[in-house]
N, C-alpha and C positions, 0 to 999 in steps of 0.2 A: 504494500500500500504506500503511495507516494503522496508526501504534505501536501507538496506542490499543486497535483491532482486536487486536492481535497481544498485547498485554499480558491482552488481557481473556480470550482462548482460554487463556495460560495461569495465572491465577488463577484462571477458571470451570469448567477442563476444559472449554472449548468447542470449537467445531467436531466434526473427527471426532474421538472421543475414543482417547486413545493404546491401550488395551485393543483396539478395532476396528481399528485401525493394525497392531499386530502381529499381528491376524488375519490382516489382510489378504495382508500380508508373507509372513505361514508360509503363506498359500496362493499361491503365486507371482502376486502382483499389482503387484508393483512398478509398470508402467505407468501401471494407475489411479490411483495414489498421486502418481506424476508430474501427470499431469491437473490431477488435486486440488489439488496444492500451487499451480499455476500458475495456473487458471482460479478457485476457490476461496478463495486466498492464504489456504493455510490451512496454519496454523506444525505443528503433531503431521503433517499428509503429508507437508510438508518436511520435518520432523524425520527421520521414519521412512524416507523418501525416503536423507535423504544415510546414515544409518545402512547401507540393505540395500546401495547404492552403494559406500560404502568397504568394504564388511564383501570385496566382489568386487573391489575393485582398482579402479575407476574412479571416480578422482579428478576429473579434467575435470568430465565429467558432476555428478559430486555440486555440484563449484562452481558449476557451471551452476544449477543449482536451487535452492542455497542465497542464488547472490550479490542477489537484487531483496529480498532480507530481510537483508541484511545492509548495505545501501545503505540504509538507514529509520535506520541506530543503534543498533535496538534490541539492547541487550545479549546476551539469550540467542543472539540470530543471529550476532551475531560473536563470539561463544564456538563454537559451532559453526561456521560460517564459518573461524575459526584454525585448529579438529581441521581439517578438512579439508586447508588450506592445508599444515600440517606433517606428517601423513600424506601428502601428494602429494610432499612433497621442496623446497616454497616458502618455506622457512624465512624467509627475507629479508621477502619479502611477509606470511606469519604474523603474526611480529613488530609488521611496521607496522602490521598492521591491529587488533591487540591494544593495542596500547599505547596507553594516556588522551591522549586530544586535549588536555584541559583538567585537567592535574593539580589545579589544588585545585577541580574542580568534582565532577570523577567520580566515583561513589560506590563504596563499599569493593565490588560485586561484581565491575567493570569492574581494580579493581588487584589482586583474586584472580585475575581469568581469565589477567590480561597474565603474573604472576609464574608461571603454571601453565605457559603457554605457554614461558619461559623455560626452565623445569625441564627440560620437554619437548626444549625443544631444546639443550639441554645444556650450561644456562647459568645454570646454584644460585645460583652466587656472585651474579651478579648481580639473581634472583629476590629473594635474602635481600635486597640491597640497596636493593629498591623495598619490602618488606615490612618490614624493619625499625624505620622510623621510626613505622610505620604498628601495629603489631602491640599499642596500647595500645586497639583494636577489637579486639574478642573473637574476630569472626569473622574477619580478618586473623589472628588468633596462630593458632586450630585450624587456618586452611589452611594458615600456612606447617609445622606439625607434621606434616599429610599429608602432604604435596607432596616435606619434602625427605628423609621415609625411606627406606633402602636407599641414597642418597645418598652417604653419606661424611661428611656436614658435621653430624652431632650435635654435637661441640663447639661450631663455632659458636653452632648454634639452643641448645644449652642456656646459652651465654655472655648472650645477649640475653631470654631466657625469666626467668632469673633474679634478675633487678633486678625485672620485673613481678610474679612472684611476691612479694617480697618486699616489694615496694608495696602489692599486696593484704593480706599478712599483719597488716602496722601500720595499716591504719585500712580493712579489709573494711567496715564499714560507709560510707567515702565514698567507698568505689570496686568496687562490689557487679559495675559490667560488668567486672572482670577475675578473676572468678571460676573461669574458666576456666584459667587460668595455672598453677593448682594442679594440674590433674590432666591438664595437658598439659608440664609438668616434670616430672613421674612418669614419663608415656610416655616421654620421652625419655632421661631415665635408665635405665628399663626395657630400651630396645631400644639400650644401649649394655653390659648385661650387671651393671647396677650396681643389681639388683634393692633390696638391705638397703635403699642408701640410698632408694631412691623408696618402699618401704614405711615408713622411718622417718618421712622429711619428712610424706609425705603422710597417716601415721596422725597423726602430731603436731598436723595441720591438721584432721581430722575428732574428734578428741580436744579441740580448743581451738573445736568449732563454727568452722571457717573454711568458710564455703561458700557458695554464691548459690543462686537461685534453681531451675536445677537444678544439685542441688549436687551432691559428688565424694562420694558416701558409697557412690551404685552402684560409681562407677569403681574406688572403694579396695577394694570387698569383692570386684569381679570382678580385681580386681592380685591379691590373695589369694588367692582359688581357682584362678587361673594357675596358681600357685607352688606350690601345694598345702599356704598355711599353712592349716589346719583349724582349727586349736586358736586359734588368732586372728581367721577369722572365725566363729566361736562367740561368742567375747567379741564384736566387734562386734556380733553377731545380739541381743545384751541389749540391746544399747541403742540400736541403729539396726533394729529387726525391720520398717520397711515396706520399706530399702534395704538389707538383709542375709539376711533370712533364707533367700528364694528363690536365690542363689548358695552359702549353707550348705547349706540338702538337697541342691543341685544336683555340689557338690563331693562331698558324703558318697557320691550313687547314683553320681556315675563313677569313686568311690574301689573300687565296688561293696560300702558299706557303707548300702545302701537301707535296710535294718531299722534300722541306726540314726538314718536321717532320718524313718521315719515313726512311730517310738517320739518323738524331739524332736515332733514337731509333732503330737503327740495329746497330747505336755502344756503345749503353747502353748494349744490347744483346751482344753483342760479345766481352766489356771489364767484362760482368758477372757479370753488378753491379744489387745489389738487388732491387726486385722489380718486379710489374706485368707487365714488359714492353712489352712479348711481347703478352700478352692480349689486353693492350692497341693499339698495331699495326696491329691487327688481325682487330679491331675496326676500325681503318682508311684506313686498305684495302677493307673490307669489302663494307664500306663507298663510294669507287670510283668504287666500280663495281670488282672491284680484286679478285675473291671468291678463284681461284685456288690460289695465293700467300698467301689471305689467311690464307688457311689452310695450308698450307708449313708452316710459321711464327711459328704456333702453335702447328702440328704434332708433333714434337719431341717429346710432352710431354702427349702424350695419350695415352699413354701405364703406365705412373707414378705409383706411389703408394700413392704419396706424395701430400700436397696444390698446387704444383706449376700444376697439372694436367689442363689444359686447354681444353678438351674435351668437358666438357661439358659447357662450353663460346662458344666455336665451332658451337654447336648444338643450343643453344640458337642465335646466330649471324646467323646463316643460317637461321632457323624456322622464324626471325624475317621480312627475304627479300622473305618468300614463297620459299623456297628451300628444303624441306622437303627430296624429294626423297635422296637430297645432303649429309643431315643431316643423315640416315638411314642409310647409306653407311659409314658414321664413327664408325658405334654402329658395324660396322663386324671385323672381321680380327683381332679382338684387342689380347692380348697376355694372354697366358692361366694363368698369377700369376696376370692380372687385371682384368680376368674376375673371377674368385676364388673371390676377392673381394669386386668386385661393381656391377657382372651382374645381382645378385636375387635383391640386392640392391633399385640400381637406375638406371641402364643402359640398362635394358630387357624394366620397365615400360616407362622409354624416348622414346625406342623406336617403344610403341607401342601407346603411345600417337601421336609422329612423323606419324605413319600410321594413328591414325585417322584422322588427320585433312589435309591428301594425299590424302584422296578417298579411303585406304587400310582397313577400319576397319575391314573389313568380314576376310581377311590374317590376319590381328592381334587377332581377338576371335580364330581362327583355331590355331594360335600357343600358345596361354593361354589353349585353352582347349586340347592341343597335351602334356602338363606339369602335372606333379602330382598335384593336388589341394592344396598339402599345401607346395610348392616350388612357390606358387603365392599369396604374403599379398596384401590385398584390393581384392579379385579376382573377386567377384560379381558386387563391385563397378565398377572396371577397366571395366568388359564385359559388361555391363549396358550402361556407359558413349558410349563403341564404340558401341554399337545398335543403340544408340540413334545418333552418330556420321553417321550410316551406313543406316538413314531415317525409324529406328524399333524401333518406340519411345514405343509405345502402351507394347512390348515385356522388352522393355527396364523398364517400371513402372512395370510393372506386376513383374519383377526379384527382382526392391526396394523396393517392399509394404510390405515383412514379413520381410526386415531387421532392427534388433537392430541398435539402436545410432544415434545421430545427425548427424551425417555424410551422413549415408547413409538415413536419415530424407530431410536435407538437398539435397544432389541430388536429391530424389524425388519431392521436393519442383519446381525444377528449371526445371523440365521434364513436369509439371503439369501446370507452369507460361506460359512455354512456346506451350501448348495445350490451352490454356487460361482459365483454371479452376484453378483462383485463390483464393478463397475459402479457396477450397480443399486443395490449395498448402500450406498457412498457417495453416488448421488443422493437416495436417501430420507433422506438427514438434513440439515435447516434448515441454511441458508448462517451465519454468525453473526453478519450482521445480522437476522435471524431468532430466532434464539435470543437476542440480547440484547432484545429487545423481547419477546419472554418472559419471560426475567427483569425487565426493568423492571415487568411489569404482575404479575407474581405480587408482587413488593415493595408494590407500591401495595396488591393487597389486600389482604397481611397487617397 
């Protein structure tokens, strides 16, 4: 078994992809999955594998299939590897097998997993005490904030939290990675019941621009609408409106003061201040049944050339209330210098996705195949999916069985799960030395 392998499925989404994995699973396949993961050494069937395993109680077994991936090193397998262990009641063994070979070599996920593993096993104190030293990593201070809630030990974690904090506050600019510090000492003043203070500090800090690169100004207006201060994020929403104003409406409609949010944000619209506002109003109309306002809200700008184009929000916000036909009916009429642009694009296939999932597939294969063949990218895939959309599954496999590449591997995979010849479904998809030699050569052509 090779890391390298094993790292690249999970960066690439290679091998069986984890979407087909829970297919498979929700079809009672666990067997094949076993197969897979063995013959395969393929990390998402192991994955999925020890998941449906322990979800039943059998522990052995899941270690059984997990341990020749956990024997490589590679981290994510003996993170997994550990659940297992301590789920099964091998705490002692867990442990060992968690914990850094090579403390100053291992990198910060290997001393997140081992101190999780701690937690788990019911050992804070000691968790906090490997992450302690360590927690001047960003991503060391947010997990030990996870890990030790419900715990008991917030005094602790806010005792150690707050020196870094307060390092960050004096020279934010030469210590930008603990940016974090700021709105994970809020949390934890938060969940100790000490709301004023974690809204003071932390207003003080978005008040004084203290913040990184994702900075705390979401965290501070979503601490705000928690609590139901209103009237403070309001004032935020002036002057933070790309990370305020969407928790304003959203506070205001579950105040059930909606009219008052969409009276705000038609005069954010109409003073032209920046921002997706009227996305976001297209959202809250949407929301009360408004479909026809709506799209009023948001037409102006579906003809664009530009980001602020909201069409295709449009077509997503209808597609999502079953309004498909509604949605179709935006994809017309549109202006001959935006269809020049977007229609081979993205705006022909929306709308014949929109048709299949209408009842329309049979009109949408008729207007794919009324097009030149190569004025249609994806085109076997796109008529395929609508066969299979249109109850012509059988025709529908038969068009993906001689196509090249995971993709089109993939679809067939999902057309085959869902005939229940799952087998089959995982042997039609490239092993991943396969697939990497696809991606290699797709790179070299671009």
């Amino acid at each position: 078994m090779n890391v390298d392998d094993l790292q690249w499925q999970l960066s690439n989404l290679g091998g069986v992809l984890p979407r087909i994995v829970e297919e498979i699973l929700g079809r009672g396949g666990l067997e094949a999955l076993v197969q897979a993961a063995r013959e395969r050494e393929d990390w998402f069937c192991a994955a999925g594998v020890v998941r449906g395993l322990c979800a039943v109680g059998a522990f052995e077994r899941a270690w059984t299939v997990v341990e020749p991936f956990v024997a490589t090193g590679w981290q994510p397998a003996v993170r997994a590897g550990a659940d297992v262990l301590l789920r099964w009641g091998h705490v002692d063994q867990a442990l060992e097998l968690a914990r850094p070979e090579r403390p100053q070599e291992n990198p910060v996920d290997a001393w997140r997993d081992y101190a999780e593993a701690l937690v788990r096993a019911g050992r804070v104190d000691d968790a906090i005490g490997v992450l302690g030293p360590r927690l001047r990593d960003g991503r060391l201070l947010g997990a030990m904030v996870e890990m030790t809630e419900g715990q008991g030990c917030d005094e602790r974690v806010w005792e150690l939290l707050a020196p870094i904090a307060e390092e960050f506050r004096h020279g934010p600019e030469q210590r930008n990675d603990l940016w974090g510090a700021l709105a994970a000492q809020a949390r934890v003043l938060e969940r100790t019941g000490r709301v004023d203070q974690a809204i003071r500090l932390l207003g003080a800090d978005v008040a004084a621009r203290r913040y990184g690169p994702q900075n705390n100004v979401e965290f501070y207006a979503e601490l705000l609408a928690r609590h139901g201060r209103v009237e403070e994020l309001r004032d935020l929403a002036e002057t933070q409106r790309y990370s305020a104003v969407r928790p304003y409406v959203t506070a205001l409609e579950n105040l059930g003061r909606a009219g008052e949010a969409e009276a705000y944000l038609r005069d954010l619209i109409a003073a032209r201040h920046p921002g997706w506002h009227e996305s976001t109003l297209m959202g809250l109309l949407i929301r009360q049944g408004r479909v026809d306002d709506a799209i009023e809200a948001g037409e102006h700008t579906f003809d664009d050339l530009y980001d602020g184009n909201l069409l295709q929000a449009a077509l997503t916000l209808l597609a999502d209330q079953g309004l498909h036909d509604r949605a179709i009916g935006l994809t017309k009429g549109r202006s001959p210098e935006f269809l020049a642009e977007n229609e081979e694009s993205w705006l022909r296939p929306n709308r014949w996705w929109l048709m299949g999932e209408s009842g329309r597939a049979g009109e949408a294969i008729a207007e794919i195949q009324a097009l030149p063949a190569d004025r249609v990218e994806d085109r076997e895939l796109t008529i395929a999916w609508l066969l299979a959309q249109d109850g012509r599954v059988e025709e529908a496999i038969a068009l993906l069985r001689p196509l090249p590449g995971a993709r089109a591997a993939a679809d067939l995979a999902e057309l085959l799960i869902r005939e229940g010849r799952l087998t089959e479904a995982i042997a039609v998809i490239p092993d991943v030395a396969t697939q990497r030699e696809e991606k290699r050569r797709l790179r070299a052509e671009w």
